[in-house]
mmCIF file of the N, C-alpha and C atoms, coordinates in Angstrom:
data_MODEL
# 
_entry.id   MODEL 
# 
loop_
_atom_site.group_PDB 
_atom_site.id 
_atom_site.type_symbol 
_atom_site.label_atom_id 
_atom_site.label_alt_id 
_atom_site.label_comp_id 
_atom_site.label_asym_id 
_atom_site.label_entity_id 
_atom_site.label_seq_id 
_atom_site.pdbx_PDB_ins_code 
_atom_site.Cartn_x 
_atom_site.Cartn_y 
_atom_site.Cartn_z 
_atom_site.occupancy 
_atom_site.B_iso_or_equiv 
_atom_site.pdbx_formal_charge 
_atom_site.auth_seq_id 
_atom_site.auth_comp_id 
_atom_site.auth_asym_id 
_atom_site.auth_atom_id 
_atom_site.pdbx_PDB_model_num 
ATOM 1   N N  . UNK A 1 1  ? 56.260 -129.676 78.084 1.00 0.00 ? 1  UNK A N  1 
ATOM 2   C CA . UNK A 1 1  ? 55.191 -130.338 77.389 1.00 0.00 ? 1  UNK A CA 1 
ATOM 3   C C  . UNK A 1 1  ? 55.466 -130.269 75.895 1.00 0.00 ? 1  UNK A C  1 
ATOM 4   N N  . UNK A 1 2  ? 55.326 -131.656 75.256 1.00 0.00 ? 2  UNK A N  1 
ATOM 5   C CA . UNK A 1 2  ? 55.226 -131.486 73.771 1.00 0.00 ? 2  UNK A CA 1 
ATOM 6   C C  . UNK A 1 2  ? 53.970 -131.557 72.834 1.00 0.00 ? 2  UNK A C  1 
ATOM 7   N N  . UNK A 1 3  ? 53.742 -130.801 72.001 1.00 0.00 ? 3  UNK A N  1 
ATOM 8   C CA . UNK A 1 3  ? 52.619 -130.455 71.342 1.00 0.00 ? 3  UNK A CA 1 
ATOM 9   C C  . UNK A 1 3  ? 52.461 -131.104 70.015 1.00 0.00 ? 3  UNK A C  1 
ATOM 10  N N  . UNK A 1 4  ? 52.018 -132.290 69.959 1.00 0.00 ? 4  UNK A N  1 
ATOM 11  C CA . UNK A 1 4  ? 52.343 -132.577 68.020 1.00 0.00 ? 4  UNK A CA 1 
ATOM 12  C C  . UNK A 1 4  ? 51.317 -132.357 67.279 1.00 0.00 ? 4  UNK A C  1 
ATOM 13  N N  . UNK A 1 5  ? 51.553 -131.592 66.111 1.00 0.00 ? 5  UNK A N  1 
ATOM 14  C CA . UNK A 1 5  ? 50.363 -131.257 65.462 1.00 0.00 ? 5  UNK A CA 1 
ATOM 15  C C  . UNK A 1 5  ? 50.135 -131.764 64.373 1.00 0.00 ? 5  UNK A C  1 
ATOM 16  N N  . UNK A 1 6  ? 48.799 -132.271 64.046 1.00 0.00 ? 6  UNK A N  1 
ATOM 17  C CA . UNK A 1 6  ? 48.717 -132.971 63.214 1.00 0.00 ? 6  UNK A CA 1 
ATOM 18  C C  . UNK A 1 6  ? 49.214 -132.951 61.701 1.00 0.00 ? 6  UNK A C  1 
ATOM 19  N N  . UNK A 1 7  ? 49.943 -133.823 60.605 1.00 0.00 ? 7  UNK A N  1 
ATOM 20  C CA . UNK A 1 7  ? 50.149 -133.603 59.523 1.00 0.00 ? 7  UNK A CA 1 
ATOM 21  C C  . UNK A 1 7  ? 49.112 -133.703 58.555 1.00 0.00 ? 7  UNK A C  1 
ATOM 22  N N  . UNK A 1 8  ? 49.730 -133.023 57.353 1.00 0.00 ? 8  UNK A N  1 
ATOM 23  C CA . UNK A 1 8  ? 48.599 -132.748 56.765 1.00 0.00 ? 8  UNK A CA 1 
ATOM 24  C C  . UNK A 1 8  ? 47.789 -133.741 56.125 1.00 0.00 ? 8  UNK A C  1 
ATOM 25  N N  . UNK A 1 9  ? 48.155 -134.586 55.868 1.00 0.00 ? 9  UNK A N  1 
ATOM 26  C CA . UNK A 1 9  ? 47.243 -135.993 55.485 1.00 0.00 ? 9  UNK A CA 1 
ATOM 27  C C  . UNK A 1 9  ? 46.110 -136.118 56.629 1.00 0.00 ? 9  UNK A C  1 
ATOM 28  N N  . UNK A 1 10 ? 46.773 -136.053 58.250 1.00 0.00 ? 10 UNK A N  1 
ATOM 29  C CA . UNK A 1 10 ? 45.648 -136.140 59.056 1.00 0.00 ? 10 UNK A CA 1 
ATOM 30  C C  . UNK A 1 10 ? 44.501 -135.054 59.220 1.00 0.00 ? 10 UNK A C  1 
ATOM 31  N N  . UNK A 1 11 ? 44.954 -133.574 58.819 1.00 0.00 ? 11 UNK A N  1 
ATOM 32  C CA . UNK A 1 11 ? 43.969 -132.835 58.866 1.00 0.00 ? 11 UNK A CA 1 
ATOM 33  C C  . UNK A 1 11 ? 43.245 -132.902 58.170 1.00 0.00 ? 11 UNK A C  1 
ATOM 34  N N  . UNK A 1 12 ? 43.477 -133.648 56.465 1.00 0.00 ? 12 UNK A N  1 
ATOM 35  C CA . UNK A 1 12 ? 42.328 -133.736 55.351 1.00 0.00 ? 12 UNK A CA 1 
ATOM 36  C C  . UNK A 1 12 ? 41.615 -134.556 55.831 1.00 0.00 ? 12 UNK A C  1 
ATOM 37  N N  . UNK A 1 13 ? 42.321 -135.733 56.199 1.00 0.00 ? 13 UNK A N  1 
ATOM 38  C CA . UNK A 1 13 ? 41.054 -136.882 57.133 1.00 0.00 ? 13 UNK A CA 1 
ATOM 39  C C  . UNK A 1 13 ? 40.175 -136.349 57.934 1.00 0.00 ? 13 UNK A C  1 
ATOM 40  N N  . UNK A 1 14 ? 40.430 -135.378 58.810 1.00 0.00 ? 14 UNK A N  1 
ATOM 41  C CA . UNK A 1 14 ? 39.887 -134.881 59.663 1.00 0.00 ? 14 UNK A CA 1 
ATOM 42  C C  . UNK A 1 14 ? 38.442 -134.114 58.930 1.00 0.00 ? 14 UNK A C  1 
ATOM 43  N N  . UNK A 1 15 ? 39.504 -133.112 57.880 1.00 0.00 ? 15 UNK A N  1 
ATOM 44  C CA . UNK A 1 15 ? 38.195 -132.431 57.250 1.00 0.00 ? 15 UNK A CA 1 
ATOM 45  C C  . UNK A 1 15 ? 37.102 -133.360 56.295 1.00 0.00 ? 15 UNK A C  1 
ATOM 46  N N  . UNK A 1 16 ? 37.771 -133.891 55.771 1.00 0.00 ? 16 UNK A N  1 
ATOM 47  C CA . UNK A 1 16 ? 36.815 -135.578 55.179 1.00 0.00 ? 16 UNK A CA 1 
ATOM 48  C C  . UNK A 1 16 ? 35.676 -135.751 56.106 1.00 0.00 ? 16 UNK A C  1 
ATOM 49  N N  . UNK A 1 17 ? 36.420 -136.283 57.536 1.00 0.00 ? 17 UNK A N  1 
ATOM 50  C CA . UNK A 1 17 ? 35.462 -136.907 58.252 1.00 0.00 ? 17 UNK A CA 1 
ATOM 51  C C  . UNK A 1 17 ? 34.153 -136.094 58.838 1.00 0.00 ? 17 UNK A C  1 
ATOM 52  N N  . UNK A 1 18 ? 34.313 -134.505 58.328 1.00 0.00 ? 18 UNK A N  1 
ATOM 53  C CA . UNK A 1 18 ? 33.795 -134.010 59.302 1.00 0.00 ? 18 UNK A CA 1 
ATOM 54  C C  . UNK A 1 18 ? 32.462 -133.560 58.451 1.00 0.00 ? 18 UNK A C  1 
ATOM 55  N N  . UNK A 1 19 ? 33.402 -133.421 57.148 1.00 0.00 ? 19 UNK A N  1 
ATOM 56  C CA . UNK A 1 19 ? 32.153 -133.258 55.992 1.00 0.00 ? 19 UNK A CA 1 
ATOM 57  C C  . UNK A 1 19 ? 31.124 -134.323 55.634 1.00 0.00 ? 19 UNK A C  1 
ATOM 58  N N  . UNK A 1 20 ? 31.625 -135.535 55.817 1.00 0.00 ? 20 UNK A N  1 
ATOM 59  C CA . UNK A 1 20 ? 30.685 -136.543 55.940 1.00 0.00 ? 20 UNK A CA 1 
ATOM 60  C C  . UNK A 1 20 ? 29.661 -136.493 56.869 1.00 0.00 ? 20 UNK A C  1 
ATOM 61  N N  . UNK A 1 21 ? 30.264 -136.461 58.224 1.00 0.00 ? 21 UNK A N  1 
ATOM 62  C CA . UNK A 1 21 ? 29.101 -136.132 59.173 1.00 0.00 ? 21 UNK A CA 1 
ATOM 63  C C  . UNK A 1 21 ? 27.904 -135.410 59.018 1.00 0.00 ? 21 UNK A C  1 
ATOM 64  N N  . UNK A 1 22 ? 28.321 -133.965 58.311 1.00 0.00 ? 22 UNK A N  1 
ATOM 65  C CA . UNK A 1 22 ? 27.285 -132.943 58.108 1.00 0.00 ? 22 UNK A CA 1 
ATOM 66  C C  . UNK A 1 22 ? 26.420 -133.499 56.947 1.00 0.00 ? 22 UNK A C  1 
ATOM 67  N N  . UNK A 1 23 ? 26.867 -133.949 55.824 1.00 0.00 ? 23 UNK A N  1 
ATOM 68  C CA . UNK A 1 23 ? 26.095 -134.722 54.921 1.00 0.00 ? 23 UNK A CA 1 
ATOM 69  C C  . UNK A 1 23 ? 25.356 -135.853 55.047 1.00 0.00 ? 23 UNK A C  1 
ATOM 70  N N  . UNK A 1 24 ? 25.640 -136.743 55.956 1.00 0.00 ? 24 UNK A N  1 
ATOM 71  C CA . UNK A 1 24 ? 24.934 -138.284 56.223 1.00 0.00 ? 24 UNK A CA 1 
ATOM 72  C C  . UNK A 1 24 ? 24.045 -137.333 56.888 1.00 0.00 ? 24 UNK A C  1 
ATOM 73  N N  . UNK A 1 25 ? 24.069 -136.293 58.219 1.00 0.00 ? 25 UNK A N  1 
ATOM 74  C CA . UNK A 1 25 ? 23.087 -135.441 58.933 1.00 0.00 ? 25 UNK A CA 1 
ATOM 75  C C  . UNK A 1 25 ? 22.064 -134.877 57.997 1.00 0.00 ? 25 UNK A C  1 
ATOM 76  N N  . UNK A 1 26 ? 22.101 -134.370 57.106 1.00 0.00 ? 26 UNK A N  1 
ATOM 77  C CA . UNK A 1 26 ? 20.900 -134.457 56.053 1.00 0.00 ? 26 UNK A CA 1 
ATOM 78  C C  . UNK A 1 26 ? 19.948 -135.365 55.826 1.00 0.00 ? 26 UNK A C  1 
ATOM 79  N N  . UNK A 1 27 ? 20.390 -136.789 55.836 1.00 0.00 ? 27 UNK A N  1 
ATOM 80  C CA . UNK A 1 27 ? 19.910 -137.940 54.970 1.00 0.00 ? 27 UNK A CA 1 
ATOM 81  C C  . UNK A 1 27 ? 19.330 -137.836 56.465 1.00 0.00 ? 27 UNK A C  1 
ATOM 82  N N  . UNK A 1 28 ? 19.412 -138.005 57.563 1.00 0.00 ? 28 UNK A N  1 
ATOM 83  C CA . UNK A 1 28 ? 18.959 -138.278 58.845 1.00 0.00 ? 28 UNK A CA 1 
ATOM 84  C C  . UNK A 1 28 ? 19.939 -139.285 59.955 1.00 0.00 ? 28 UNK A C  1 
ATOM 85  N N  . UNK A 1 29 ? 20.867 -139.089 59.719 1.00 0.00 ? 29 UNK A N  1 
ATOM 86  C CA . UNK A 1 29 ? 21.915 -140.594 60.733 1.00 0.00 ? 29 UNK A CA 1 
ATOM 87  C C  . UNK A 1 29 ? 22.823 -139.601 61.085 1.00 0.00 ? 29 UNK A C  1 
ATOM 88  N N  . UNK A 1 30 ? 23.653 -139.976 62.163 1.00 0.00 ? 30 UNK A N  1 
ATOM 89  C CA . UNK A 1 30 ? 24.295 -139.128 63.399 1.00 0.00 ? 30 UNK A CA 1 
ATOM 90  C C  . UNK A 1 30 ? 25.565 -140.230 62.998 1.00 0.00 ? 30 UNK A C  1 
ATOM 91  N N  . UNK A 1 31 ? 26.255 -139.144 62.943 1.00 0.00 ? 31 UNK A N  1 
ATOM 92  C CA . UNK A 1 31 ? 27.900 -139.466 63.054 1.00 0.00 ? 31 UNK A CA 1 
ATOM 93  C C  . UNK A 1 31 ? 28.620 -139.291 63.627 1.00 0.00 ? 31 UNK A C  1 
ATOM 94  N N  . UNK A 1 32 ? 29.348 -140.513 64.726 1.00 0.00 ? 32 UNK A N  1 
ATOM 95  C CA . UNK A 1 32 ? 29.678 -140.197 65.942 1.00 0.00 ? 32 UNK A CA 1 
ATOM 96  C C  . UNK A 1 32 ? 31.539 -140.023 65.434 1.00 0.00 ? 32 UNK A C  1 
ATOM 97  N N  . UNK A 1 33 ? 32.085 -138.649 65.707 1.00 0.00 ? 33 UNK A N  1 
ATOM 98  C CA . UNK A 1 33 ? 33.284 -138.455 64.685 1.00 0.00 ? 33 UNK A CA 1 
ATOM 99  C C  . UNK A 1 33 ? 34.562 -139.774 65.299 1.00 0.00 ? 33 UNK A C  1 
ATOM 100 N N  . UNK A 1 34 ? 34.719 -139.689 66.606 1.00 0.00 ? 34 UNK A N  1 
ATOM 101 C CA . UNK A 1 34 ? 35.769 -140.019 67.440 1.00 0.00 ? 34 UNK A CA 1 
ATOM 102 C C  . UNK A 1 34 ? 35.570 -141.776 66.983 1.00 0.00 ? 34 UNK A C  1 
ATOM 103 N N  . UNK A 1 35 ? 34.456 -142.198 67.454 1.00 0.00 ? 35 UNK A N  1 
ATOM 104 C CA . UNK A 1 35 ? 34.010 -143.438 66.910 1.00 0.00 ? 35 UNK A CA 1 
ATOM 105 C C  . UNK A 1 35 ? 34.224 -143.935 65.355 1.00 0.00 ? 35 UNK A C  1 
ATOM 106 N N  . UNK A 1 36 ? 34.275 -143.345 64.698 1.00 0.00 ? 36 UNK A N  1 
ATOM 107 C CA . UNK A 1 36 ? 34.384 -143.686 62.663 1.00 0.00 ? 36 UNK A CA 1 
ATOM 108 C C  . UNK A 1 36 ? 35.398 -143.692 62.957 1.00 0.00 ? 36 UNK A C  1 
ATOM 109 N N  . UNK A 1 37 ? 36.348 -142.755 63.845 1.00 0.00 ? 37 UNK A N  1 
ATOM 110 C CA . UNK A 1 37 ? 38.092 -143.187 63.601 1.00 0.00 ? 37 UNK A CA 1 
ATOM 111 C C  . UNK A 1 37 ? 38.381 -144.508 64.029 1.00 0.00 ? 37 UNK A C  1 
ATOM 112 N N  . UNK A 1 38 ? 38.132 -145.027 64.889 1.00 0.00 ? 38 UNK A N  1 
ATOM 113 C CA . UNK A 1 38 ? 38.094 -146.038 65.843 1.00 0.00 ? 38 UNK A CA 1 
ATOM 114 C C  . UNK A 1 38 ? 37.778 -146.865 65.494 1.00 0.00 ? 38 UNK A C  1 
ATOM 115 N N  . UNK A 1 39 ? 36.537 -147.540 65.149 1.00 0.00 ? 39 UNK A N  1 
ATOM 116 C CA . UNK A 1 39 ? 35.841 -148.543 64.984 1.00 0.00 ? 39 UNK A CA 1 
ATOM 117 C C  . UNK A 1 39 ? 35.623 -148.851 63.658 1.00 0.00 ? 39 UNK A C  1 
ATOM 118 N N  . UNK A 1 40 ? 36.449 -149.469 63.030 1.00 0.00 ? 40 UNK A N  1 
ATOM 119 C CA . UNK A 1 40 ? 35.765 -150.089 61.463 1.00 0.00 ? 40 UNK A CA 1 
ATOM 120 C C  . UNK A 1 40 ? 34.803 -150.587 61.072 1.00 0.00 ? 40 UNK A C  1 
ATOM 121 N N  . UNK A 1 41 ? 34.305 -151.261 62.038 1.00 0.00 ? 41 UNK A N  1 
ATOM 122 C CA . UNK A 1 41 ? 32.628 -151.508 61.757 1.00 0.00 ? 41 UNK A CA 1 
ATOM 123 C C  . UNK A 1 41 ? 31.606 -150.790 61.545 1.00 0.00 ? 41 UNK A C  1 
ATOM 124 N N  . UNK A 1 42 ? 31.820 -149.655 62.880 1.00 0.00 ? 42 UNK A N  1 
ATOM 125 C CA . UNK A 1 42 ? 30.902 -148.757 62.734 1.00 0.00 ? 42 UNK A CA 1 
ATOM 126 C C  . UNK A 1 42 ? 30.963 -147.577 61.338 1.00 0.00 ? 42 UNK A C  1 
ATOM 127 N N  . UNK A 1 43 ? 32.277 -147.555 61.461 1.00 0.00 ? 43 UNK A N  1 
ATOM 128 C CA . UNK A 1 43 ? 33.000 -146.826 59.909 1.00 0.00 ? 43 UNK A CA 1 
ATOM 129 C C  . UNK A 1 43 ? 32.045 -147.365 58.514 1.00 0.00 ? 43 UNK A C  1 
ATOM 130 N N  . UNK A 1 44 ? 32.606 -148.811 58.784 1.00 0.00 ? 44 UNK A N  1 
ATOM 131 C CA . UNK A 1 44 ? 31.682 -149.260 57.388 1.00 0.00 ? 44 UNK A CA 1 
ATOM 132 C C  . UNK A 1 44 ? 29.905 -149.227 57.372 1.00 0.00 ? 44 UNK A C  1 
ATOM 133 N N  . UNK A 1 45 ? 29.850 -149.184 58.717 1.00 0.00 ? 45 UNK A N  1 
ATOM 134 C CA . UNK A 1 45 ? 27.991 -149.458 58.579 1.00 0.00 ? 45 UNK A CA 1 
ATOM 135 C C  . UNK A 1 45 ? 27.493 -147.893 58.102 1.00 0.00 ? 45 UNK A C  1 
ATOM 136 N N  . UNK A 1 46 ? 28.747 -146.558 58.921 1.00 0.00 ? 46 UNK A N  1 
ATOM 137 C CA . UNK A 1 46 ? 28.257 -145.380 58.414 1.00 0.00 ? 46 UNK A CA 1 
ATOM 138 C C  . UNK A 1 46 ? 28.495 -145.320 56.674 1.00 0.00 ? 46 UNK A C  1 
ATOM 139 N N  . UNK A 1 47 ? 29.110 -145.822 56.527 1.00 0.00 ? 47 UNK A N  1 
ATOM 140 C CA . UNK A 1 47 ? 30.048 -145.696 54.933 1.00 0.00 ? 47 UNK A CA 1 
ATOM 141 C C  . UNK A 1 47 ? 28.788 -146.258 53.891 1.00 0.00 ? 47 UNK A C  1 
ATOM 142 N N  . UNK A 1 48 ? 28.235 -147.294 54.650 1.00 0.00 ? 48 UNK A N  1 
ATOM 143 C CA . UNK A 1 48 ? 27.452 -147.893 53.493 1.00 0.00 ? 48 UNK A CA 1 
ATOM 144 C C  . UNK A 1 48 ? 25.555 -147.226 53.632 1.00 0.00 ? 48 UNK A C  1 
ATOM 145 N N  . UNK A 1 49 ? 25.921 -146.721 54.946 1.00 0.00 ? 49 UNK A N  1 
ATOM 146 C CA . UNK A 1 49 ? 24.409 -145.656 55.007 1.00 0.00 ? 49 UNK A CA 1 
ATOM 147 C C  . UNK A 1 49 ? 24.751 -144.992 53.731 1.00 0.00 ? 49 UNK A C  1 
ATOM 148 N N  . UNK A 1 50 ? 25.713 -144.007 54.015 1.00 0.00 ? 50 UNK A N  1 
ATOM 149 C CA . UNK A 1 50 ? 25.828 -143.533 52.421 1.00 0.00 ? 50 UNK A CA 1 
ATOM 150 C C  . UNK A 1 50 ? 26.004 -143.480 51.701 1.00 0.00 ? 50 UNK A C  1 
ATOM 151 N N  . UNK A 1 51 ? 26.655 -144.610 50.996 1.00 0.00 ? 51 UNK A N  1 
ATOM 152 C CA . UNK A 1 51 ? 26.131 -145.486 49.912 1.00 0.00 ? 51 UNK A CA 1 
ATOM 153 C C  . UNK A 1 51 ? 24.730 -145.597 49.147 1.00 0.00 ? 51 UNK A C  1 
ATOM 154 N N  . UNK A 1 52 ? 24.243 -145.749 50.162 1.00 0.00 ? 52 UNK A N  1 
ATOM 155 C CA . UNK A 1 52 ? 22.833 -145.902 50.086 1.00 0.00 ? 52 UNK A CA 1 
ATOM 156 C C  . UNK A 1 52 ? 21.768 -143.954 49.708 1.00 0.00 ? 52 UNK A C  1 
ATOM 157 N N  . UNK A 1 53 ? 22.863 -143.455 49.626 1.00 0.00 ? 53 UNK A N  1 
ATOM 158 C CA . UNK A 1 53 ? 22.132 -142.190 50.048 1.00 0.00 ? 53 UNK A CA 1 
ATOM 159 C C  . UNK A 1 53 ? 21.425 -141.357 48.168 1.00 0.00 ? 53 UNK A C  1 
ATOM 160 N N  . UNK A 1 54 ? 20.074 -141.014 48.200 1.00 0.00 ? 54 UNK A N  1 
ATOM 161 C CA . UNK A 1 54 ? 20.025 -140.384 46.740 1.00 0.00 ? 54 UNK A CA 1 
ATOM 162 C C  . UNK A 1 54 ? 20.931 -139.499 46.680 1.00 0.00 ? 54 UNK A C  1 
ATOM 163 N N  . UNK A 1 55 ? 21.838 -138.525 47.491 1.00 0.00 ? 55 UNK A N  1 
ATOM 164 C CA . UNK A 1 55 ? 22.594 -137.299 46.927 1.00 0.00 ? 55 UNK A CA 1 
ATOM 165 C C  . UNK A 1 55 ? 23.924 -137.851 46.498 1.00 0.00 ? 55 UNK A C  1 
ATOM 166 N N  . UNK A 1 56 ? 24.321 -137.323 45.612 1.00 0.00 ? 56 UNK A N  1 
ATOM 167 C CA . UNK A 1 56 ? 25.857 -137.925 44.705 1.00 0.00 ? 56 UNK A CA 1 
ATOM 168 C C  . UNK A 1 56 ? 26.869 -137.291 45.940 1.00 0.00 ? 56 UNK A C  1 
ATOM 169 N N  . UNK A 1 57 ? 26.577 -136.387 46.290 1.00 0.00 ? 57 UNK A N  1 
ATOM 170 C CA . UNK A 1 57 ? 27.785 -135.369 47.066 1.00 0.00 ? 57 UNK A CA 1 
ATOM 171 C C  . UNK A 1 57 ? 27.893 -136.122 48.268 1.00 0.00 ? 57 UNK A C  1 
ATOM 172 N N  . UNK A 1 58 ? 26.914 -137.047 48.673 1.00 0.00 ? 58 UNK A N  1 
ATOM 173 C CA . UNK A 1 58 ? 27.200 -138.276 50.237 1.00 0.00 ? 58 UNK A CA 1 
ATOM 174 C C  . UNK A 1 58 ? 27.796 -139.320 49.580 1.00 0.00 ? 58 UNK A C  1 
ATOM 175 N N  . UNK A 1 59 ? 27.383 -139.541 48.541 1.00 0.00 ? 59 UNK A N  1 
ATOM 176 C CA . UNK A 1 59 ? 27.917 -140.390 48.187 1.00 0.00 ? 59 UNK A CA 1 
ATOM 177 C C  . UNK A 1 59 ? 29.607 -140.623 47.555 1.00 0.00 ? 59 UNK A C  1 
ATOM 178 N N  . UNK A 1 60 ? 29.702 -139.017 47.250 1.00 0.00 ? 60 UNK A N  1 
ATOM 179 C CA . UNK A 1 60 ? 31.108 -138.811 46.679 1.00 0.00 ? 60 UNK A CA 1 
ATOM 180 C C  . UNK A 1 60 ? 31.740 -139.035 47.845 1.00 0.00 ? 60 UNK A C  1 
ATOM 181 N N  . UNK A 1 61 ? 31.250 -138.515 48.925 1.00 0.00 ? 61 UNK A N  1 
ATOM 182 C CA . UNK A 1 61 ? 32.419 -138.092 50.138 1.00 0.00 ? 61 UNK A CA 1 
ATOM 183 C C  . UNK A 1 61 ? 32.725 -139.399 50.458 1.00 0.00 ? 61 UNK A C  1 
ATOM 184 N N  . UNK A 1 62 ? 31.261 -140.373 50.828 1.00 0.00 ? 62 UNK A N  1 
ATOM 185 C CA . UNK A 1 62 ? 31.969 -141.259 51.599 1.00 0.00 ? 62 UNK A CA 1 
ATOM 186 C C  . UNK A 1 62 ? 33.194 -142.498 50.272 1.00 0.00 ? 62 UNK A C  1 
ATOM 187 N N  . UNK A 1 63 ? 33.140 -141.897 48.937 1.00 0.00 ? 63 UNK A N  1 
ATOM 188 C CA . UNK A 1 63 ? 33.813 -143.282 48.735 1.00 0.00 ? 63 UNK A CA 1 
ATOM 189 C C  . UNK A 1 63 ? 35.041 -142.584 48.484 1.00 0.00 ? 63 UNK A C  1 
ATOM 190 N N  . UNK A 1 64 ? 35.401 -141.072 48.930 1.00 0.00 ? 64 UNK A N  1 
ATOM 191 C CA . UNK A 1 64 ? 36.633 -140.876 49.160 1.00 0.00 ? 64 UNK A CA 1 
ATOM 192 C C  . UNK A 1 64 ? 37.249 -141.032 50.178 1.00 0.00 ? 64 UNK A C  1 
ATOM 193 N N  . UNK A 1 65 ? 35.976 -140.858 51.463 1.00 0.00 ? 65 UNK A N  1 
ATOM 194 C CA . UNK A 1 65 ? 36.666 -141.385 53.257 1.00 0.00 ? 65 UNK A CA 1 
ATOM 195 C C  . UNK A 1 65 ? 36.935 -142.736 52.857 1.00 0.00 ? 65 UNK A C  1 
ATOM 196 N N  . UNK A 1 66 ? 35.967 -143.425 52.409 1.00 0.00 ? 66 UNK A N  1 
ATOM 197 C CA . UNK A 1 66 ? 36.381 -144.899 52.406 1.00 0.00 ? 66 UNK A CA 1 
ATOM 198 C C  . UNK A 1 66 ? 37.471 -145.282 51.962 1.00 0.00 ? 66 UNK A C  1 
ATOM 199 N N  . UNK A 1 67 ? 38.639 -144.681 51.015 1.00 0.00 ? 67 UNK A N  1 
ATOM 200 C CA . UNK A 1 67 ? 39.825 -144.867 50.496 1.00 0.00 ? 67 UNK A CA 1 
ATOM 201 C C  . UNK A 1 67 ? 40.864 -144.496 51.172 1.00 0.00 ? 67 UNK A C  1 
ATOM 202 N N  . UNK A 1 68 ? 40.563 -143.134 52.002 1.00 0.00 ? 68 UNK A N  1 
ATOM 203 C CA . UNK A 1 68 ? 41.489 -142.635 53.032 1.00 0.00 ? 68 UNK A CA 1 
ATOM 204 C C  . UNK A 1 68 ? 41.539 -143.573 54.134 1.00 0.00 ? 68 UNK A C  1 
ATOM 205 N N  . UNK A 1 69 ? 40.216 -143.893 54.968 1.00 0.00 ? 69 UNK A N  1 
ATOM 206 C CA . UNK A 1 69 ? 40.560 -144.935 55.753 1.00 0.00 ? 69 UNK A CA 1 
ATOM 207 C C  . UNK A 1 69 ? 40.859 -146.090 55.433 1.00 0.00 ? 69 UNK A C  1 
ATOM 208 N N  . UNK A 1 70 ? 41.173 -146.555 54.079 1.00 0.00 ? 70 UNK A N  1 
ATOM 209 C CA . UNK A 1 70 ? 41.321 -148.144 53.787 1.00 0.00 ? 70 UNK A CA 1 
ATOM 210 C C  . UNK A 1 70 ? 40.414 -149.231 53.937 1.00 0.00 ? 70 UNK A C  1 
ATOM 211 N N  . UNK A 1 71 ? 39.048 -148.937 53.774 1.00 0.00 ? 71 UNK A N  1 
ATOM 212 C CA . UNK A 1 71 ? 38.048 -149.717 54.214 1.00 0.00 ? 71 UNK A CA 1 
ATOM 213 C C  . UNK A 1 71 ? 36.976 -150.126 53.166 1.00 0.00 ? 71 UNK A C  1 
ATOM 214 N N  . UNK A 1 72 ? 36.857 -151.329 52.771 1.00 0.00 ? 72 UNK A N  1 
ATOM 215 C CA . UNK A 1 72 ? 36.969 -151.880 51.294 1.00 0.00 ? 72 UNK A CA 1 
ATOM 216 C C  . UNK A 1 72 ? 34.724 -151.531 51.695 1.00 0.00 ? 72 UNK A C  1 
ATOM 217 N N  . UNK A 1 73 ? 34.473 -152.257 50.515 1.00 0.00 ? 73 UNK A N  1 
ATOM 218 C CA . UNK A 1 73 ? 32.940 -151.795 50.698 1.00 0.00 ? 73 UNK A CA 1 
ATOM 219 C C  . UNK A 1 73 ? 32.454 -153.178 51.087 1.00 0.00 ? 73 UNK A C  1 
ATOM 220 N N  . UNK A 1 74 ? 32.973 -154.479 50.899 1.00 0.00 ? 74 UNK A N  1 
ATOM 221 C CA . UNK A 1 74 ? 32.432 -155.618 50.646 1.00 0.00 ? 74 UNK A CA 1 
ATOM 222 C C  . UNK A 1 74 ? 31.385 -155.836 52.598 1.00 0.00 ? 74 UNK A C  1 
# 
């Protein structure tokens, strides 16, 4: 069996994605993790919840996920 472990670009994504979750979870919206990787739509509809969010720190995160995943705001 081969084991590949993730590089480190993917683990920051990972930790990105995970910190977002816990932060949009404040504002009140559920972040489904496996799904934001997956689905760009749903990516952007979470992305622009927090956008929308009063705290700077949801808002920081997501417009740094949003650069990691490549996913414009329009």
């Amino acid at each position: 069996m081969t084991i590949t472990l993730p590089t480190k670009d993917q683990s920051q994504d990972l930790v990105d994605i995970i910190d977002f979750k816990w932060l949009l979870a404040k504002d009140g919206f559920r972040v489904h993790v496996e799904r934001l990787q997956s689905d760009p739509a749903y990516a952007r509809d979470c992305l622009d919840k927090a956008d929308a969010s009063p705290r700077d720190a949801v808002r920081a995160c997501a417009a740094r996920l949003r650069a990691r995943l490549g996913l414009s705001s329009v």
